[in-house]
C-alpha positions in Angstrom: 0.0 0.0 0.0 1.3 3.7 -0.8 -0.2 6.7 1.2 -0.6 7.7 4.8 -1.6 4.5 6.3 -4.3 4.9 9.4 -5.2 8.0 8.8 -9.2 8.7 8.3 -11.0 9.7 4.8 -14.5 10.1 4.3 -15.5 8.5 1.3 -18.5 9.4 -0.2 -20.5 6.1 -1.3 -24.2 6.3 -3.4 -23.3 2.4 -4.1 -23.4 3.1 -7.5 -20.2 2.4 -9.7 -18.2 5.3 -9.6 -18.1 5.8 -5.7 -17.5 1.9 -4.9 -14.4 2.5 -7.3 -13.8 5.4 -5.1 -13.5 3.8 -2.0 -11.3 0.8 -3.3 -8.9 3.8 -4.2 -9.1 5.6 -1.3 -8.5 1.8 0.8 -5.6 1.5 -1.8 -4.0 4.5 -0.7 -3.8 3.4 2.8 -6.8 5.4 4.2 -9.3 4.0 6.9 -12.4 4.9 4.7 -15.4 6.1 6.9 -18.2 5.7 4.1 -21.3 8.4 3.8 -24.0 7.8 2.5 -27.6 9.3 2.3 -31.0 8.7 1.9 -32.1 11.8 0.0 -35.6 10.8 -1.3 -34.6 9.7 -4.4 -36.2 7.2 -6.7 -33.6 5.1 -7.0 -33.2 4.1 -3.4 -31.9 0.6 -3.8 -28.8 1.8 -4.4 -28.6 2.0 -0.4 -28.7 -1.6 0.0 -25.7 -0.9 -2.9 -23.8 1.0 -1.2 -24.1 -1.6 2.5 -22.7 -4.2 0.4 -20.3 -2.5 -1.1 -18.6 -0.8 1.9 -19.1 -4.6 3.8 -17.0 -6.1 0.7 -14.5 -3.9 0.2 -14.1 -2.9 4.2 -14.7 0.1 6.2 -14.4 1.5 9.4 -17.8 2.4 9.5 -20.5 3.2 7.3 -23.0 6.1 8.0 -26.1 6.5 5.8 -28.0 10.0 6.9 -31.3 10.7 6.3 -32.4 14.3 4.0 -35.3 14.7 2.6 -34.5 16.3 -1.1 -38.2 15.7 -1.9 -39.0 19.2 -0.2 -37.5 20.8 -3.3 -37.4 18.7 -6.4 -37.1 20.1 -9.7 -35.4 16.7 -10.3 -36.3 13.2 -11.8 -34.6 11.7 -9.2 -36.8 13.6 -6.2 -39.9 14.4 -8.1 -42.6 12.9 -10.2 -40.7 13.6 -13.4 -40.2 11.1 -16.3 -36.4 9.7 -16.2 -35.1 9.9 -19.9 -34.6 6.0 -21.7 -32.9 5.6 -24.6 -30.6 8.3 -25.0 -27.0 8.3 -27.2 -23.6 9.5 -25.5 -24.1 12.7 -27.8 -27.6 13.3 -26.4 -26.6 13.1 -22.8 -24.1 15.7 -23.4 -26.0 17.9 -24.7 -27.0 20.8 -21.4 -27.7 19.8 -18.0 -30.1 16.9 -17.7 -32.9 16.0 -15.5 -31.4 13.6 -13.5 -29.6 16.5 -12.3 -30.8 17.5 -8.3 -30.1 20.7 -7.1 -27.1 21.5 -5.0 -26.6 17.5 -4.2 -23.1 17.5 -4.1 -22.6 20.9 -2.2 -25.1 19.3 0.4 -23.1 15.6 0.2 -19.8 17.7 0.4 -21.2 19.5 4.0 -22.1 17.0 5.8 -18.8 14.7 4.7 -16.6 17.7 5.9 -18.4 18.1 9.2 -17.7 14.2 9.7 -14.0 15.3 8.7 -13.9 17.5 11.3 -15.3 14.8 14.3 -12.8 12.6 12.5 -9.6 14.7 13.0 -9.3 14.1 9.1 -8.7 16.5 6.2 -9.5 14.1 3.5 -12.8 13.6 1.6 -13.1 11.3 -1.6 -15.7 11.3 -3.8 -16.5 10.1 -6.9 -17.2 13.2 -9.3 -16.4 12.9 -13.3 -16.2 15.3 -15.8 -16.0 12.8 -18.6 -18.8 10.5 -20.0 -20.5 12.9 -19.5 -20.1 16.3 -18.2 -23.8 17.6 -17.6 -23.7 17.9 -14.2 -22.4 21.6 -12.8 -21.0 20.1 -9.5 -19.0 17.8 -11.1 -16.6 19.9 -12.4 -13.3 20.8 -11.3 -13.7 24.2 -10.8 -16.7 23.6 -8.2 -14.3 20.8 -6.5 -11.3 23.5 -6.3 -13.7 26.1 -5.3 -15.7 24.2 -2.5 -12.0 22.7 -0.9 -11.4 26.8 -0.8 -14.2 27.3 1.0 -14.5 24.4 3.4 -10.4 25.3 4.4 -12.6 28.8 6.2 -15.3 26.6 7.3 -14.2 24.8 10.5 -12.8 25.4 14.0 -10.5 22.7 13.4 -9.4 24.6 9.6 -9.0 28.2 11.8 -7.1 26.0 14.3 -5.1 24.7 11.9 -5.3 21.1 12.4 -7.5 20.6 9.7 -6.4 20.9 5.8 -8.9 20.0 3.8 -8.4 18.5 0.7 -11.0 16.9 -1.9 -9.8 13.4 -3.6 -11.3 13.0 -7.1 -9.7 10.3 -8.5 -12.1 10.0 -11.4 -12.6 13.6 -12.4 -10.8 12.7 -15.6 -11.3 9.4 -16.8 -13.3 8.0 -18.8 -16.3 5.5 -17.6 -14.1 2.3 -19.4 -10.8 3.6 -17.7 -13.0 3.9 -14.0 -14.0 0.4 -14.5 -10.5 -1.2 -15.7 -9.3 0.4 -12.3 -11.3 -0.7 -10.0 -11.0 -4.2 -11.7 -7.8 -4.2 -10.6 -8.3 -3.2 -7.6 -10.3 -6.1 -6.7 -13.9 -4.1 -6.6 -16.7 -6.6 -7.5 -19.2 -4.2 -9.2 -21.9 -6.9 -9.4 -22.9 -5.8 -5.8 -23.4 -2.0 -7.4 -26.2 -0.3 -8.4 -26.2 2.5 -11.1 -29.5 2.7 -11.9 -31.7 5.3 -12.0 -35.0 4.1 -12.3 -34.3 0.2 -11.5 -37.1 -2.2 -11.1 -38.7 -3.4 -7.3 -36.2 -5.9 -7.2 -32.9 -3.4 -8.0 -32.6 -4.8 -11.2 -31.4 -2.0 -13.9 -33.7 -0.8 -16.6 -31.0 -0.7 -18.8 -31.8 2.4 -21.1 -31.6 5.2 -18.5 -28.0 7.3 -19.0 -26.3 5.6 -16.1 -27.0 2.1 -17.2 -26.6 2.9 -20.8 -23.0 4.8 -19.7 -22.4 1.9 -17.2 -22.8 -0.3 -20.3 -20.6 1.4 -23.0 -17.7 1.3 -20.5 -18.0 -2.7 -19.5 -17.7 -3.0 -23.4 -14.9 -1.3 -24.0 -13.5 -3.5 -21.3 -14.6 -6.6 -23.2 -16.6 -7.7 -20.2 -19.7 -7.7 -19.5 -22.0 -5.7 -16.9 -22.2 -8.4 -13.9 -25.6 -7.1 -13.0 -27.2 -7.6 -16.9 -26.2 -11.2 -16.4 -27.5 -11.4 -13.3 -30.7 -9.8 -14.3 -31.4 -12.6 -16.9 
């Protein structure tokens, strides 16, 4: 292992693809990973029962999952009674800011992890943000990351005290969903206990034609694998 062994990260964990590769990195570097995750009111909540086998598989010190109610303001497909988009090509998706967006998620995600960080005694926070296949979402991008770290460095006693340095891990910012997937392959993540989905069926299983799962799919066959979950879902 390479890093700064025992020391604490909060690793932000939906249970979805990206985040469980995430937290193998974070694990890799030689972080004990505190995982956070939250029940938001979104639609596809089964990716909670994701993101608890995920964080049991790949190990974590603890794993949190905090309850917010997003539902009070909507304006999403994921928190409101809007119509998820199927079918969509890669061009399409990145094509303005979809509906699938929610409003301020990761700036909320981002507070609560950095209050954690500051009970923790740590100044590290992964999450799983990517700029790349594709690059709708506004708090995603670099310049939000680089701007909220500024930020959260004024936010805290422990910052002001100076035993807090914040910094914001975003291993995936530039890679691409194929190069996410080959990495956490190697890193021994099993991504049949992940779920991606965004409108899944009762039972978890993936529609298959929303943007994640058609994303998710394009990048397991580029890898020359298949999805684990599509044959499991047969």
């Amino acid at each position: 292992m390479t890093g700064t062994s025992n020391r604490p990260a909060v690793v932000l964990l939906s249970g979805g693809l990206d985040s469980a590769t995430v937290l193998a990195i974070a694990k890799s570097e030689g972080y004990d990973c505190h995982a956070l995750s939250f029940s938001y009111g979104q639609r596809h909540a089964w990716e909670l029962e994701a993101a608890k086998r995920v964080a049991a598989s790949l190990g974590v010190a603890e794993h949190r999952i905090v309850d917010i109610d997003l539902r009070a303001f909507g304006a999403s497909a994921l928190t409101a009674d809007i119509d998820v988009p199927k079918g969509r090509e890669t061009e399409e998706m990145g094509q303005g800011i979809p509906v699938t967006y929610v409003p301020a998620r990761n700036t909320i995600f981002l507070s609560f992890a950095l209050a954690w960080a500051e009970v923790l005694g740590s100044s590290d926070i992964y999450i799983g943000v990517n700029a790349l296949d594709y690059s709708g979402y506004p708090d995603c991008r670099p310049e939000f990351i680089a701007a909220y770290e500024a930020m959260a460095n004024l936010a805290t006693k422990a910052g002001v005290e100076g035993r807090q340095h914040l910094k914001i891990h975003t291993p995936l910012i530039a890679m691409t969903k194929a190069q996410i997937i080959a990495k956490g392959i190697e890193l021994g993540v099993d991504y049949g206990l992940t779920s991606s989905c965004y409108d899944p069926l009762p039972g978890g299983q993936p529609c298959g034609e929303c943007d994640s799962c058609r994303l998710r799919q394009k990048g397991f066959r580029e890898n020359g694998i298949a999805d684990p979950l599509l044959k499991a879902s047969r």
